[in-house]
LOVO-667787 format. One record per residue (C-alpha): x, y, z. Coordinates in steps of 0.1 Angstrom, whole numbers, padded with zeros to 4 digits, always signed. Example, Ala and Ser with C-alpha at 12.3 -4.5 7.8 and 13.67 -1.06 7.14 Angstrom:
% residues 2
+0123-0045+0078+0137-0011+0071
% end
This chain:
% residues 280
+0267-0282-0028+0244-0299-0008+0238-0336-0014+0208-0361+0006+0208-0397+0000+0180-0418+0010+0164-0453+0008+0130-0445+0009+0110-0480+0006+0085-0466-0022+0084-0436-0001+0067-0460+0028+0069-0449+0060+0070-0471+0092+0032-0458+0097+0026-0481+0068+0016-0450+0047+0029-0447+0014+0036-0405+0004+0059-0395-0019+0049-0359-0010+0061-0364+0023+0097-0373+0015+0100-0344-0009+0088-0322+0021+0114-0337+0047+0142-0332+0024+0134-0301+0022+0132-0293+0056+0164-0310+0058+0181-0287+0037+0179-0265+0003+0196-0293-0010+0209-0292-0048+0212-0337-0051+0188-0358-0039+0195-0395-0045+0170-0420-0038+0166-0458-0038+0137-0479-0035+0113-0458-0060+0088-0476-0080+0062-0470-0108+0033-0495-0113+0041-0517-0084+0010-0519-0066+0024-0557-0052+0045-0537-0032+0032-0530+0006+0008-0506+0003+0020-0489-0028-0006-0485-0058+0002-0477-0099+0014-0442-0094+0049-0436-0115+0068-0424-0084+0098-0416-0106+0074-0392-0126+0059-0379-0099+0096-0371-0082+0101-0350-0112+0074-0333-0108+0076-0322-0069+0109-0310-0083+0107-0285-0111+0140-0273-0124+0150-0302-0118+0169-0332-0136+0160-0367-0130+0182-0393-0137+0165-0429-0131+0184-0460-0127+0160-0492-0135+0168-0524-0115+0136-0544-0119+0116-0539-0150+0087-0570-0155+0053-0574-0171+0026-0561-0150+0000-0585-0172-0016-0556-0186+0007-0548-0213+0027-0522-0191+0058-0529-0168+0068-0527-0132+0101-0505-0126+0120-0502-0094+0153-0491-0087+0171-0457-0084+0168-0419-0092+0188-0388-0090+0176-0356-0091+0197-0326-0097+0194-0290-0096+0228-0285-0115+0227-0295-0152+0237-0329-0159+0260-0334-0183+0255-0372-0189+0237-0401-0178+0251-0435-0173+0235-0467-0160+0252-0497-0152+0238-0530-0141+0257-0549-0116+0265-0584-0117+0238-0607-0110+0253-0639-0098+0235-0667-0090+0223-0677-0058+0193-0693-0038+0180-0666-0020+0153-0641-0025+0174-0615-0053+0169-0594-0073+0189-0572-0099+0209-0541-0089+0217-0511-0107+0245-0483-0105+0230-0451-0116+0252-0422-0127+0249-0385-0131+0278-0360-0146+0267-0332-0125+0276-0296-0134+0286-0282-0100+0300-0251-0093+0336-0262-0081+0337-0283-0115+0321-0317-0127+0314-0346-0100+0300-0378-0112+0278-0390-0087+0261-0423-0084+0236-0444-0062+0229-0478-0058+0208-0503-0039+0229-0535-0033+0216-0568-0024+0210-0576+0012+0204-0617+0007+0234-0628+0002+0270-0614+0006+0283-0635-0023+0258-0614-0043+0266-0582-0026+0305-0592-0034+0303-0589-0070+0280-0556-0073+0310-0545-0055+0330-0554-0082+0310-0543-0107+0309-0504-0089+0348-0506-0085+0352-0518-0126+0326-0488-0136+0346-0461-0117+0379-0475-0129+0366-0469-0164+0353-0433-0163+0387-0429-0145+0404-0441-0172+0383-0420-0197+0390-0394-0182+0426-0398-0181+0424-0407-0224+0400-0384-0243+0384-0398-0272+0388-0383-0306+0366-0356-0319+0333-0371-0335+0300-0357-0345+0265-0365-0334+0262-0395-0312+0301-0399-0310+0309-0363-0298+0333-0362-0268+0312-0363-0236+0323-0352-0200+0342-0371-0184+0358-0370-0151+0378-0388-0119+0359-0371-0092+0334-0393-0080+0308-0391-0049+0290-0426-0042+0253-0431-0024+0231-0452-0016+0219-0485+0007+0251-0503+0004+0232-0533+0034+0268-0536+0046+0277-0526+0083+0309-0509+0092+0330-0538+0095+0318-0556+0062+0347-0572+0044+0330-0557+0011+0329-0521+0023+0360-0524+0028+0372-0535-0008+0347-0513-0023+0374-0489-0006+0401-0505-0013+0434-0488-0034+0431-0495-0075+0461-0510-0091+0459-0480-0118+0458-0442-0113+0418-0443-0102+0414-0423-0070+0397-0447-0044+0364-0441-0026+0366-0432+0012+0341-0428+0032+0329-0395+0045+0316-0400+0078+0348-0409+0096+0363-0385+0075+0343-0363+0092+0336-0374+0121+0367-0390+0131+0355-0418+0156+0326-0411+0165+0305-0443+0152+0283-0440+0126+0245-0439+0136+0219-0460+0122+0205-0460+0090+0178-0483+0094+0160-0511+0112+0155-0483+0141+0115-0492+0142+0112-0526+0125+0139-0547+0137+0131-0580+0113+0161-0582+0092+0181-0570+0117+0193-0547+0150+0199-0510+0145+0228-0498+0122+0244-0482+0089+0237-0495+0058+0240-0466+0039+0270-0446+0029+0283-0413+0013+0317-0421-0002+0341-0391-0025+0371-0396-0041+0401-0376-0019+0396-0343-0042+0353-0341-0029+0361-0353+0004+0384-0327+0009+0356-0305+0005+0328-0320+0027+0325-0297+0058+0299-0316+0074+0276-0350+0074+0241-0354+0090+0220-0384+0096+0189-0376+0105+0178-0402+0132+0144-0392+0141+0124-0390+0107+0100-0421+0103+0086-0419+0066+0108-0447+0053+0131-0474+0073+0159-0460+0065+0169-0423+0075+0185-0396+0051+0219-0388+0050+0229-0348+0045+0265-0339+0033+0277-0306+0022+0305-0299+0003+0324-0264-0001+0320-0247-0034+0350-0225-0031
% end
């Protein structure tokens, strides 16, 4: 199985061009990948830099057939017209999704420029068994913020955990038994460095049988130092460094045989992340 995670910035490149088309194409190029997750994508948001009305999560979907697309909605506001602005998160799968989940974080409050943050989760049918895998897009402004959507990832992976440690009884129509599993691969633009406190609690050990989160690039790549994620071109909220992550549960990252970054690409401000996973 071969899994990309990318922030893509409304699919906004550092040329200031906005091209949907052209992620789709680099991921590709990148690999015959089965997972894309994606943050940043937006429908209707012509406020944002560049962007115009076009339902990128729609039009994701449809650069994609065969296909599932699981969106995860962070920001959903009147546009004035009678329609809404969305932003937030989408997976797209080429294995059947079992079920869909989406959680929103906590939203604490603080005097900063925020927004809210969503977990989005996909029960993915992979060959080697069902993964749940998730992406999110937590808050940069504040670590306070950031702190709590922490929390709130930790408390929803406890709970599928703990599902699937306690099947529910047998139930028709909307309360038939739905997949539920332990295994767990987490994505996304975390905005925490290496030595963030919160990164490492979000990897912390669980009081309770949950298997923890670790992350796959020193797993992988022993230590060797992560490269950057983002802020290589446009250095405003920051220098150069990793932000975004790819983290398993011990069972999945005992199957990842390799992790790229790909350093060189320029159609968001954040660069892709490739991981494959055996499917033996």
């Amino acid at each position: 199985m071969k899994l990309i995670t990318w922030n893509i910035q409304w699919a906004r490149g550092t040329d200031d061009v906005v091209d949907p088309r052209r992620i789709i194409e680099h991921a590709r190029a990148m690999a015959d990948f089965d997972v894309l997750c994606l943050q940043e994508v937006a429908a209707n948001f012509p406020d944002l830099d560049g962007n115009d009305t076009t339902d990128q999560f729609a039009l994701f979907s449809q650069l994609l057939p065969g296909f599932t697309a699981i969106e995860g909605i962070g920001v959903d506001v009147d546009d004035g017209k009678g329609g809404r602005k969305r932003f937030g998160n989408l997976i797209l799968s080429r294995y059947p999704v079992a079920q869909a989940l989406r959680h929103l974080l906590p939203w604490e409050a603080a005097a900063t420029s925020n927004m809210p943050r969503v977990l989005v989760e996909a029960v993915v049918v992979a060959p080697f068994g069902s993964v749940r895998v998730m992406t999110t897009h937590l808050e940069y402004s504040s670590p306070a913020l950031r702190a709590a959507q922490v929390e709130g990832i930790r408390e929803a992976h406890r709970m599928a955990a703990a599902r699937a440690r306690t099947p529910r009884a047998p139930g028709q129509h909307t309360y038939a038994p739905t997949p539920n599993t332990a295994s767990a691969i987490l994505t996304g633009d975390l905005n925490m460095r290496p030595d963030d406190p919160s990164l490492a609690r979000l990897m912390a050990p669980f009081d309770s049988e949950t298997p923890t989160l670790a992350d796959l690039w020193p797993a992988l790549m022993g230590e060797a130092p992560p490269p950057p994620t983002a802020f290589i071109v446009d250095q405003t909220f920051g220098p150069p460094g990793c932000l975004d992550y790819v983290l398993a549960t011990p069972d999945l990252a005992a199957r990842a045989r390799s992790i790229v970054c790909d350093v060189e690409t320029r159609a968001s401000d954040h660069q892709p992340i490739l991981v494959a996973f055996d499917a033996g």
